[in-house]
Backbone as ProteinMPNN parsed JSONL, in Angstrom:
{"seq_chain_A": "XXXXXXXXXXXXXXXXXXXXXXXXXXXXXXXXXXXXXXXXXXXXXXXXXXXXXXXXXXXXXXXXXXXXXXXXXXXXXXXXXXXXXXXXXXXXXXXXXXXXXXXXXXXXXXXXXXXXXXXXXXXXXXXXXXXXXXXXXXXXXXXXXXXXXXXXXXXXXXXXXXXXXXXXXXXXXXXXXXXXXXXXX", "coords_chain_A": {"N_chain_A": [[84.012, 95.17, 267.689], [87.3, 95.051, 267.192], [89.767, 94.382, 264.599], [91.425, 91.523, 263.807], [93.949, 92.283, 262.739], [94.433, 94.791, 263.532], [94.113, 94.137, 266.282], [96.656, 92.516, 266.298], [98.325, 94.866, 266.23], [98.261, 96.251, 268.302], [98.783, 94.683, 270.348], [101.542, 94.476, 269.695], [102.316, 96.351, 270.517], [101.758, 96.759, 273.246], [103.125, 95.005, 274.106], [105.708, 95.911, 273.617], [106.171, 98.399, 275.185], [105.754, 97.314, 278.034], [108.115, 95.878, 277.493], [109.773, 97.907, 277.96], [108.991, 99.224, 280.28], [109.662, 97.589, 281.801], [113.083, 97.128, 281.39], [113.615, 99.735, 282.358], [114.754, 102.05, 284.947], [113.54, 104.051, 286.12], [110.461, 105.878, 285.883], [108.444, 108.2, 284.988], [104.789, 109.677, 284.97], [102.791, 112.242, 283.237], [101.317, 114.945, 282.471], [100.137, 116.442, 279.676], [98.535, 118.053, 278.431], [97.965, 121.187, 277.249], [99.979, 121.962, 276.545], [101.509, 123.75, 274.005], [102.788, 123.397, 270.777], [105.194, 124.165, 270.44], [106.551, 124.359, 273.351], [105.585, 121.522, 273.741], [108.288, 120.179, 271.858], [110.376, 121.281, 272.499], [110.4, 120.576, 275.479], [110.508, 117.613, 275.089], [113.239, 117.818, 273.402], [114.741, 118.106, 275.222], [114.509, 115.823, 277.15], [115.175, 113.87, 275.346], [118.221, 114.485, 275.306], [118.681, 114.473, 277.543], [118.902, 111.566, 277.534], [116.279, 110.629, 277.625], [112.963, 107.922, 277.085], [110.436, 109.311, 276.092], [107.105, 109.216, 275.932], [103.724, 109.318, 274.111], [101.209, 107.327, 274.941], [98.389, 105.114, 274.359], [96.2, 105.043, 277.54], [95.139, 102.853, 278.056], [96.455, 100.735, 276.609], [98.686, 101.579, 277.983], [98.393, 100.809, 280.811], [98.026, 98.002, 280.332], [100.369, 97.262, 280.04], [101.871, 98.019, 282.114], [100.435, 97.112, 284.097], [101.439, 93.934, 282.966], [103.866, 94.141, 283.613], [103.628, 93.866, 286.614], [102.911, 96.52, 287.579], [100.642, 97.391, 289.255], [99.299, 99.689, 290.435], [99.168, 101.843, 288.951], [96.41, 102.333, 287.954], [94.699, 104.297, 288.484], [96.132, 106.552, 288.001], [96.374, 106.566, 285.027], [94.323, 108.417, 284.056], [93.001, 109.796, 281.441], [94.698, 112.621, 279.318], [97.825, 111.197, 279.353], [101.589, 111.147, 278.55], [104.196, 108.558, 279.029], [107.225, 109.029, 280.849], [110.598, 106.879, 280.302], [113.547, 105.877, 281.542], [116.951, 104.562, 282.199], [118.537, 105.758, 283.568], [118.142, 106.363, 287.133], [117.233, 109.375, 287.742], [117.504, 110.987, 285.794], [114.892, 111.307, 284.689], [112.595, 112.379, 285.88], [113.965, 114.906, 287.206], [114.345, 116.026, 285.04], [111.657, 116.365, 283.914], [110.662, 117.449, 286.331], [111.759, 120.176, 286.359], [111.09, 121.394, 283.72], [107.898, 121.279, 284.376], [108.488, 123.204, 286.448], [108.575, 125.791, 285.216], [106.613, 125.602, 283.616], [103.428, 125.456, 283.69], [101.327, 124.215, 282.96], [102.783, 121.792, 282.241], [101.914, 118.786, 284.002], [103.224, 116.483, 286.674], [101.889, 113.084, 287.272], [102.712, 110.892, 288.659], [104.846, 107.875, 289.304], [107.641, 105.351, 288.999], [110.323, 103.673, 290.839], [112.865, 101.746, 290.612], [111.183, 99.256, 290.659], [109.207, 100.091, 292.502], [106.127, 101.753, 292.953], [106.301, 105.121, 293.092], [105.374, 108.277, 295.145], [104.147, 111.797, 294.155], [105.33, 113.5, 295.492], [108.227, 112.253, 296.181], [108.816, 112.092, 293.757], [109.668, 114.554, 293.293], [111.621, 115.017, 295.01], [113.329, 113.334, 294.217], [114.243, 114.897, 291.904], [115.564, 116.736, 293.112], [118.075, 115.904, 293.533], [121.895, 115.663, 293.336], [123.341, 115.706, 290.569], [124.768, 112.312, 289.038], [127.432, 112.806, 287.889], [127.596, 114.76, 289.778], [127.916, 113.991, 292.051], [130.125, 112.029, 292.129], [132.031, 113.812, 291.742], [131.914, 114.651, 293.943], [133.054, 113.143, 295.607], [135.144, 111.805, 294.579], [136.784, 114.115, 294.988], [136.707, 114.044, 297.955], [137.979, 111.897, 298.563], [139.969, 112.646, 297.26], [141.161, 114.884, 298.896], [142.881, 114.489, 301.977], [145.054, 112.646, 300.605], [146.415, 114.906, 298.885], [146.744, 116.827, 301.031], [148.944, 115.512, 301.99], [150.728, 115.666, 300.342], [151.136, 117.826, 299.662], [152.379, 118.5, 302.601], [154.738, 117.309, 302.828], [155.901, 118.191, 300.75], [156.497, 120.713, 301.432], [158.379, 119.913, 303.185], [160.505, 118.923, 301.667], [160.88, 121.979, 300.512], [162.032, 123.138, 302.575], [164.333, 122.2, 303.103], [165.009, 119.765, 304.692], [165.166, 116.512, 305.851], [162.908, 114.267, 305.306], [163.194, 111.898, 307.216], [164.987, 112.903, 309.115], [163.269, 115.204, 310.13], [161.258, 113.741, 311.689], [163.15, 112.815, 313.249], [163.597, 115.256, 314.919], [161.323, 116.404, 315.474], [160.68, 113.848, 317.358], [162.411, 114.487, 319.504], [161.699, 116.213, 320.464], [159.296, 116.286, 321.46], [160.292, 114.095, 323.21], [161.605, 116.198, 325.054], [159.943, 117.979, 325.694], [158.054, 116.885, 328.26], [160.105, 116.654, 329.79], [161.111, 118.965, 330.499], [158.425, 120.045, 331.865], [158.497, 118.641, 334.031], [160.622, 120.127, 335.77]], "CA_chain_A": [[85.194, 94.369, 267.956], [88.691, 95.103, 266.491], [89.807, 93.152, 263.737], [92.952, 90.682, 264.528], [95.465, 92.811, 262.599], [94.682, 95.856, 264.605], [94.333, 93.405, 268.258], [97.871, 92.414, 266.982], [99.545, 95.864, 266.16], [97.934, 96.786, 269.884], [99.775, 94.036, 270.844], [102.84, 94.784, 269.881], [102.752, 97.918, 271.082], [102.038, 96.79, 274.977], [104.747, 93.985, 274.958], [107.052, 97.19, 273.092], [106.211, 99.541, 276.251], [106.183, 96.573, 278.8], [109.834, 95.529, 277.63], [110.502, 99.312, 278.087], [109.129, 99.73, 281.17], [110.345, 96.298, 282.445], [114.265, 97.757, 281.193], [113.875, 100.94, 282.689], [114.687, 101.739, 285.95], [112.55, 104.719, 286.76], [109.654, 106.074, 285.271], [107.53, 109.454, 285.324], [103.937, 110.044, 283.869], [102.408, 113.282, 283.241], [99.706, 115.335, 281.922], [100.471, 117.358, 278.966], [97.476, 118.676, 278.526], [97.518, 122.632, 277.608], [101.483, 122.694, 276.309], [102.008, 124.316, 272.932], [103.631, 122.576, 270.557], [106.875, 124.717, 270.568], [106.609, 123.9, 274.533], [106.359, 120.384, 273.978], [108.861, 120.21, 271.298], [111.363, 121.677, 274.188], [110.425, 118.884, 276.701], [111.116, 116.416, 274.072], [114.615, 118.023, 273.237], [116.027, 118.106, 276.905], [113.946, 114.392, 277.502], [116.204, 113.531, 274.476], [119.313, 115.509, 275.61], [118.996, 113.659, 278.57], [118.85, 109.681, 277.714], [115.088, 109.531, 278.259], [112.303, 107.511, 276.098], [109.091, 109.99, 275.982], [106.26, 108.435, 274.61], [102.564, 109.411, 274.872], [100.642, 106.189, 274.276], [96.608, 105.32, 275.301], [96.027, 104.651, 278.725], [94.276, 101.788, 277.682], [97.634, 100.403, 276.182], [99.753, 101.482, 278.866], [97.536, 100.204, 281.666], [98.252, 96.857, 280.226], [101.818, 97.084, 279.812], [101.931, 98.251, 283.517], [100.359, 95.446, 284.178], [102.166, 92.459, 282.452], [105.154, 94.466, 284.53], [103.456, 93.999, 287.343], [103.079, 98.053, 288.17], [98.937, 97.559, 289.307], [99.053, 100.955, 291.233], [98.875, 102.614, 288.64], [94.572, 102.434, 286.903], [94.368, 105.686, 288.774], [97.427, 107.656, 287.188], [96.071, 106.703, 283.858], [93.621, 108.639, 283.616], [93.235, 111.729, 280.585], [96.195, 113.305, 278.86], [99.01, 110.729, 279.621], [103.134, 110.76, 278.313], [105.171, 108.461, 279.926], [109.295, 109.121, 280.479], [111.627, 105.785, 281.02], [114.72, 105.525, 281.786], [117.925, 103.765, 283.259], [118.892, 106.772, 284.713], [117.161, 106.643, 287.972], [116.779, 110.746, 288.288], [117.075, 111.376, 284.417], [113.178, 111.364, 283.998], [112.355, 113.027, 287.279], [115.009, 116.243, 286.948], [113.944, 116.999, 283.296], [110.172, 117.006, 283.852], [110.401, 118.464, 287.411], [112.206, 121.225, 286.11], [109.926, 121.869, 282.993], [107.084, 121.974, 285.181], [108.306, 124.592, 287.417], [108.54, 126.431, 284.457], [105.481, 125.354, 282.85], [102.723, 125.183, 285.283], [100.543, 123.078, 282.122], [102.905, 119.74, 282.56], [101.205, 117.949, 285.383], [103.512, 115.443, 286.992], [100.749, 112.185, 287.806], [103.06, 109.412, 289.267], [105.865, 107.249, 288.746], [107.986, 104.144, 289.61], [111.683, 104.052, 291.089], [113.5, 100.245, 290.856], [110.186, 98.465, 290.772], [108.079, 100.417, 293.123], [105.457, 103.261, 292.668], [106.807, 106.209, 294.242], [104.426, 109.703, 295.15], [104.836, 112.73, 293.065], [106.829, 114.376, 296.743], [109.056, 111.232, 295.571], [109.384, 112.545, 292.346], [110.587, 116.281, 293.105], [112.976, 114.815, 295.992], [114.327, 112.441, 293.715], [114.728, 115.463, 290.84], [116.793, 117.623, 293.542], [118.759, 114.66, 293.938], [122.121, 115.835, 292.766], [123.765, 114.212, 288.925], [125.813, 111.401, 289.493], [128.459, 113.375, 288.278], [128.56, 115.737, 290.392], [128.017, 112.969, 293.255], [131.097, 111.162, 291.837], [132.98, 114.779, 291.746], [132.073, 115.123, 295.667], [132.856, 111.575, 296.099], [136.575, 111.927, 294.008], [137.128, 115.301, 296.029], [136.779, 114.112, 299.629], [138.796, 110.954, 298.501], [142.009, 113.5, 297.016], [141.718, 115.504, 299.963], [144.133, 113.639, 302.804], [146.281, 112.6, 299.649], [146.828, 116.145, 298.583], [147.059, 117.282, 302.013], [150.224, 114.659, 302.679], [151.816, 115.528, 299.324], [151.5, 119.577, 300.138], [153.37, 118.857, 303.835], [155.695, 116.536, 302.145], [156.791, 119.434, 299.901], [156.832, 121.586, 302.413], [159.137, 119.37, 304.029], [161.564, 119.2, 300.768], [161.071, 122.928, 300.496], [162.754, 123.901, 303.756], [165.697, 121.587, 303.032], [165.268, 118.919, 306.113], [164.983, 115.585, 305.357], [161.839, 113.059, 306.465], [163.987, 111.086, 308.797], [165.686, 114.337, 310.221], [161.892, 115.903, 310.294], [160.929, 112.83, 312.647], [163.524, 112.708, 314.673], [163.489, 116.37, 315.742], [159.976, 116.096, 316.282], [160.622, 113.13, 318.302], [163.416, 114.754, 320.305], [161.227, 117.891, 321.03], [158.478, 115.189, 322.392], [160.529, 113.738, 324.53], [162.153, 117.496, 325.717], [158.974, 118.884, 326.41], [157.805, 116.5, 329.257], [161.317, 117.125, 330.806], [160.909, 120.186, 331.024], [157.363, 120.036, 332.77], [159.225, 118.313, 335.497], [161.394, 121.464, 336.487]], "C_chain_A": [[86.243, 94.7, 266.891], [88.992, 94.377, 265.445], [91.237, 92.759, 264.182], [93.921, 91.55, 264.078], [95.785, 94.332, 263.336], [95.154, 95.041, 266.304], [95.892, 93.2, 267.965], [98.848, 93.314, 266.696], [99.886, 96.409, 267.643], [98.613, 95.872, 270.582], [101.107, 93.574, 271.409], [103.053, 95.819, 270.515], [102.415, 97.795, 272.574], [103.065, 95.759, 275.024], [105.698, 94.747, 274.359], [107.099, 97.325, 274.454], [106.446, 98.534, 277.291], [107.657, 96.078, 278.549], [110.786, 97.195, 278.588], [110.603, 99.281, 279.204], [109.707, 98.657, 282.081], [112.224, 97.012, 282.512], [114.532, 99.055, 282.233], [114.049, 101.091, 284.704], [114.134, 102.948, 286.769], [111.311, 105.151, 285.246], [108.73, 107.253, 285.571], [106.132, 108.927, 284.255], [103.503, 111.396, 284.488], [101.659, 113.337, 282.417], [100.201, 116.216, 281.09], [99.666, 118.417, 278.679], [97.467, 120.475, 278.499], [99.064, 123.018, 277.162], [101.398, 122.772, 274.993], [102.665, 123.216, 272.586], [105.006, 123.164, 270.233], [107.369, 124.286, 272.373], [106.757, 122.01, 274.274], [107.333, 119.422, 273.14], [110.383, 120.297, 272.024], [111.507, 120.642, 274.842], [111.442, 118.215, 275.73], [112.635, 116.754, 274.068], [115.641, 117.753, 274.546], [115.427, 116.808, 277.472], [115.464, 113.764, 276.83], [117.654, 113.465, 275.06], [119.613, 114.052, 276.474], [119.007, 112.109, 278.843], [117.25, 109.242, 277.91], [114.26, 109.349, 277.17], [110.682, 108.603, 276.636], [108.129, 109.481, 274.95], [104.643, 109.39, 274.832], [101.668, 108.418, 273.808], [98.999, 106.017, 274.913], [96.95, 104.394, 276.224], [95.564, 103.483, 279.274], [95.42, 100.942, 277.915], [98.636, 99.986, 277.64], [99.472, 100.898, 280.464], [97.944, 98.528, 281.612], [99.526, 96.927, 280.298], [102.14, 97.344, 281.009], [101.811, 97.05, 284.55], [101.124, 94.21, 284.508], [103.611, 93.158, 283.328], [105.04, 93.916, 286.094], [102.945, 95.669, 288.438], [101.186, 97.591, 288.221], [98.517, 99.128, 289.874], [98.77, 102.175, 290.306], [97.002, 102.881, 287.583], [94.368, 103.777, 287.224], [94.883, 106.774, 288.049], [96.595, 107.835, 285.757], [94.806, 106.952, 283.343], [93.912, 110.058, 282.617], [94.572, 111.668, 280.053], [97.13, 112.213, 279.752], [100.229, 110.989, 278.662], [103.474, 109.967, 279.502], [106.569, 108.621, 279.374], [109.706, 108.03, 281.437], [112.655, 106.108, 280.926], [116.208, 105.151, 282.195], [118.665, 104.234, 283.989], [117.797, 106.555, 285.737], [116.658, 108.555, 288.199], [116.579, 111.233, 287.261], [115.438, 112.149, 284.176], [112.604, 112.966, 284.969], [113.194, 114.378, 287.04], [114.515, 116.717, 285.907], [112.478, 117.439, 283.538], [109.733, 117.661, 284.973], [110.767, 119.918, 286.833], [111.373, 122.243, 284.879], [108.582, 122.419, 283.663], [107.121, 122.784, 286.107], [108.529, 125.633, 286.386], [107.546, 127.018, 283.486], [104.409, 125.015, 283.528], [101.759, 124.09, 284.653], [101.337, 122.281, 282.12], [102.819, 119.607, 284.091], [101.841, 116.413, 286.039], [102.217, 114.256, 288.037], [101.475, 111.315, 288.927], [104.32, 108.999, 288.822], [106.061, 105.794, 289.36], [109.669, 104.144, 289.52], [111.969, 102.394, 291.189], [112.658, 99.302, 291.436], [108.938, 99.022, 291.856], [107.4, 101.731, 292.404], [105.987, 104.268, 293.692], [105.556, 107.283, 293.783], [105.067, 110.847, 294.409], [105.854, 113.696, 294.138], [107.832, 113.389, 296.193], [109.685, 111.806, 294.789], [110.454, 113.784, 292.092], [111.639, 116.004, 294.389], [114.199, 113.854, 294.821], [114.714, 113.47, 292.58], [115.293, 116.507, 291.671], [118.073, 116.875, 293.637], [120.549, 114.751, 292.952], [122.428, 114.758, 291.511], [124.667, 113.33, 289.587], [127.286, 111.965, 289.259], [128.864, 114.255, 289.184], [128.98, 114.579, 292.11], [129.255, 112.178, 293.143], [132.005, 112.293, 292.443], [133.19, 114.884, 293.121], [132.869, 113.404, 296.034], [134.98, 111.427, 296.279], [137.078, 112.923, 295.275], [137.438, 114.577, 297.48], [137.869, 112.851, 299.587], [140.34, 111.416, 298.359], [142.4, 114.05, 298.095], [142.701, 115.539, 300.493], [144.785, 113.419, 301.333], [146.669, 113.537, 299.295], [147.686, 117.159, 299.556], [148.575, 116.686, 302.511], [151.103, 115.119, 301.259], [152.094, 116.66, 299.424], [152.407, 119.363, 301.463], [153.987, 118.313, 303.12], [156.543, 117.57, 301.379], [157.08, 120.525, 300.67], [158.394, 121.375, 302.912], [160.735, 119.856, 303.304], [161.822, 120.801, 300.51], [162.214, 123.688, 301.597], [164.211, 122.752, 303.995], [166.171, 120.277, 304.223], [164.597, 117.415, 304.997], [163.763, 114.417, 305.842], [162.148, 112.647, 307.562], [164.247, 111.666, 309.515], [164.569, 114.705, 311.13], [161.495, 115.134, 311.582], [161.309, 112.59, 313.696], [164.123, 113.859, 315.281], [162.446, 116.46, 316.339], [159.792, 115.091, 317.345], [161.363, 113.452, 319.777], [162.624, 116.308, 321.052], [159.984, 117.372, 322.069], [158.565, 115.149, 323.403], [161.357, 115.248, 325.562], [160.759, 117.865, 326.724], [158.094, 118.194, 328.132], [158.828, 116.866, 330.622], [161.016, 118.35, 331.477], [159.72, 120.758, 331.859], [157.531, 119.843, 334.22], [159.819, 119.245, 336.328], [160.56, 122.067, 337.218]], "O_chain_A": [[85.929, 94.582, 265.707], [88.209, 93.431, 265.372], [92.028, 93.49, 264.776], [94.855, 91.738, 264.858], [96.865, 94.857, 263.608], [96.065, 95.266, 267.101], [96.654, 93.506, 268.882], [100.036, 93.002, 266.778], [100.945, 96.803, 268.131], [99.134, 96.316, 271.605], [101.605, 92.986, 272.369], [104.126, 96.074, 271.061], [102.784, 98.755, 273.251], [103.83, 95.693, 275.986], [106.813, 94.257, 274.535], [107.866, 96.605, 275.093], [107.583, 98.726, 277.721], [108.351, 95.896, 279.549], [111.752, 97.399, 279.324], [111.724, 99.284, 279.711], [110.228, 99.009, 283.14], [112.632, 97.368, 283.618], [115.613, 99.236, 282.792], [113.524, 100.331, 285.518], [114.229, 102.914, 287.995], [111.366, 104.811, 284.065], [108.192, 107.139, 286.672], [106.182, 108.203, 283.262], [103.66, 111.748, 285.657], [101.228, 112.441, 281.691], [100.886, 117.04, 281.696], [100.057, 119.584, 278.677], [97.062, 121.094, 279.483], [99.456, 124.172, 277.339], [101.152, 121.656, 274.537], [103.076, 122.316, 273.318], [105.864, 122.437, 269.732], [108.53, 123.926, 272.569], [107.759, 121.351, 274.551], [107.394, 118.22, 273.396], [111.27, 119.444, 272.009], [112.476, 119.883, 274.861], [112.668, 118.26, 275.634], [113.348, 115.993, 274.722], [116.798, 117.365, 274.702], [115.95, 116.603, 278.567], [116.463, 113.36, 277.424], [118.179, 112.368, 275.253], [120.323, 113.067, 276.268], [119.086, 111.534, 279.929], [116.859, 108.113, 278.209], [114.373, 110.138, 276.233], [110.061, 108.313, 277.658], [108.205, 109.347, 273.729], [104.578, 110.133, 275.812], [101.454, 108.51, 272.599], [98.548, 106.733, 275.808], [97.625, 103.372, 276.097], [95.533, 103.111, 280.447], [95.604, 100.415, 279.013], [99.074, 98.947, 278.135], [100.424, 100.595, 281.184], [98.141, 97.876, 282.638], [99.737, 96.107, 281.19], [103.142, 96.654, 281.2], [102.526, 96.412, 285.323], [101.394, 93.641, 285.566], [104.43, 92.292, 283.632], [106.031, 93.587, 286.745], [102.735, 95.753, 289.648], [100.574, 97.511, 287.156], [97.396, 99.588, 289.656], [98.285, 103.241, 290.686], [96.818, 103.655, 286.645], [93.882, 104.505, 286.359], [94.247, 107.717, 287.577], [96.208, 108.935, 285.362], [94.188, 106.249, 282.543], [94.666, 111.005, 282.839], [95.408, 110.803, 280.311], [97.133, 112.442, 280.961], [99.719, 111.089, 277.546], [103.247, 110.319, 280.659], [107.033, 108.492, 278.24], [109.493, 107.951, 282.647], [112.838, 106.858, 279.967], [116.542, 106.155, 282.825], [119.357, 103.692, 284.851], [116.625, 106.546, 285.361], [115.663, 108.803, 288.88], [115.615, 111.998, 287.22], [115.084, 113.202, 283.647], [112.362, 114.132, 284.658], [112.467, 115.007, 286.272], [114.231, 117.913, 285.856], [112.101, 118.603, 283.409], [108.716, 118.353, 284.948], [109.898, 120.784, 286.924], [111.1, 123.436, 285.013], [108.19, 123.584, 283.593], [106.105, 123.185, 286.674], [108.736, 126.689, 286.984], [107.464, 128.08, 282.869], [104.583, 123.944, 284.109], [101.335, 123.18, 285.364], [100.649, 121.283, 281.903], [103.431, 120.131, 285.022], [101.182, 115.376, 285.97], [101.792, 114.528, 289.159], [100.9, 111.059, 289.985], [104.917, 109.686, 287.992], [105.213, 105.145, 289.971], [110.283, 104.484, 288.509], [111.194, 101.777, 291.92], [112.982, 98.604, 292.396], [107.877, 98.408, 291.973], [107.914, 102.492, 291.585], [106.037, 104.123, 294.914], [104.948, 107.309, 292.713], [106.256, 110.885, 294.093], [106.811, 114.389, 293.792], [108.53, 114.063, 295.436], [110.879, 112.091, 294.88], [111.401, 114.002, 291.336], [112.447, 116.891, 294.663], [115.427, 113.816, 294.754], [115.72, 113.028, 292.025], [115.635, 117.452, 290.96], [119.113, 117.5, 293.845], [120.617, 114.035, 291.953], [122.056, 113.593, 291.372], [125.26, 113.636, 290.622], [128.202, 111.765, 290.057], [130.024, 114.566, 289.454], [129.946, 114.533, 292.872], [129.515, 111.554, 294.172], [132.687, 112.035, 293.434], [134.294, 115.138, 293.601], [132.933, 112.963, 297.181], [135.75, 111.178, 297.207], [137.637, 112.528, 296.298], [138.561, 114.694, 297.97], [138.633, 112.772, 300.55], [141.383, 111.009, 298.87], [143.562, 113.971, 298.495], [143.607, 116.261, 300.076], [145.07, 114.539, 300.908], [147.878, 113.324, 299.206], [148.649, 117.889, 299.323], [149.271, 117.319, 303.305], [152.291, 114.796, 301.275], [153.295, 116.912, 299.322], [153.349, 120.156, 301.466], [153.91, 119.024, 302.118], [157.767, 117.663, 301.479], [158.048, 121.233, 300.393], [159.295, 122.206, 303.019], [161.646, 120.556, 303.746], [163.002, 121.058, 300.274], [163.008, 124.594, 301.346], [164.891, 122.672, 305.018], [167.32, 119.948, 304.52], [163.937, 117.348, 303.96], [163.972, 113.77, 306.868], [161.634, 112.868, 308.658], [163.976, 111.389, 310.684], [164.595, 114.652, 312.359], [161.382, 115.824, 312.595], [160.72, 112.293, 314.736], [165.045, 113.703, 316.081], [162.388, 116.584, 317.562], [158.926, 115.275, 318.2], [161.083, 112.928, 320.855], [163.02, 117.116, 321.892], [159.738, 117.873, 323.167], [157.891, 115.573, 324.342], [161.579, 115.091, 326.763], [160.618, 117.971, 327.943], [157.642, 118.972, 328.972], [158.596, 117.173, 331.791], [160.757, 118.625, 332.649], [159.886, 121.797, 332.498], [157.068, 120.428, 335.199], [159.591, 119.23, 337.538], [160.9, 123.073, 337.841]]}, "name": "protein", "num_of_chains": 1, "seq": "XXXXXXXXXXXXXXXXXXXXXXXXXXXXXXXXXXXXXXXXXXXXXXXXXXXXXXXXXXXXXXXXXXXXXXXXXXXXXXXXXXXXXXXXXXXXXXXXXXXXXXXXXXXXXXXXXXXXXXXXXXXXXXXXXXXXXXXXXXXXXXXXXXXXXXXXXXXXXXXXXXXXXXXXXXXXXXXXXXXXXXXXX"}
């Protein structure tokens, strides 16, 4: 049996990781198992890079902290070689360690959890093609300037060729009403 000041460092350290994983709004685990430590030195840097918390804690530990979250799905995941990656990026976690492991065939994505559920590791590599939010903003901005760009290019057009809006309108209106006339003949 443990002695109390170890039961309560172990303590702290599952209501730490349970705040974490409670905060976080996705979550990867994996298997490190077999990566160099210049390899997982790397991870770490572009985990970092990227906003996310990389931990690798015992399974024991994190089992409980899963837990007190409510996450039960996972007793299976945690088995062997665990890291987990949190954080409030939803694709953050997912993109960095998908991408490592197609690089690295030793990290072993196990599992995860996306805005309170467990998602499958197909989950995981759909949600890490999934583009960045910036660029999703950039497509987002783009299709929004479009039509506004498009009305401020004829518009100049308009001023370019020396006619005036109102004029513009009511030639176009006068060519309108011509062209039916002339169907009549």
């Amino acid at each position: 049996m443990p002695s109390a000041k170890i039961l309560k460092e172990k303590e702290a350290i599952v209501a730490d990781l349970a705040e974490k994983i409670k905060a976080a709004s996705a979550g990867v685990f994996v298997d490190y198992r077999g990566l160099t430590v210049e390899e997982d030195t790397e991870l770490r840097v572009k985990l970092r890079e990227a906003g996310v918390y990389y931990k690798v804690v015992k399974n024991t530990l994190t089992r409980f902290a899963a837990n007190q979250v409510g996450y039960t799905e996972f007793d299976e995941t945690l088995n062997g070689p665990t890291a987990i990656a949190l954080s409030e990026d939803p694709v953050a976690p997912a993109r960095v360690l998908a991408d490592f492991a197609k690089k690295n065939s030793n990290l072993e994505i196990k599992g995860g959890f996306l805005d309170g559920n467990a998602i499958s590791i197909d989950e995981i590599n759909r949600l890490a093609s999934t583009p960045s939010r910036e660029v999703l903003l950039a497509k987002l901005l783009g299709s929004l300037n479009s039509p506004i760009s498009a009305l401020a290019r004829t518009l100049q057009a308009i001023v370019d060729n020396g006619v005036e809006p109102a004029e513009a309108a009511a030639n176009a209106a006068k060519a309108e009403d011509a062209a039916p006339a002339q169907d009549a003949e």
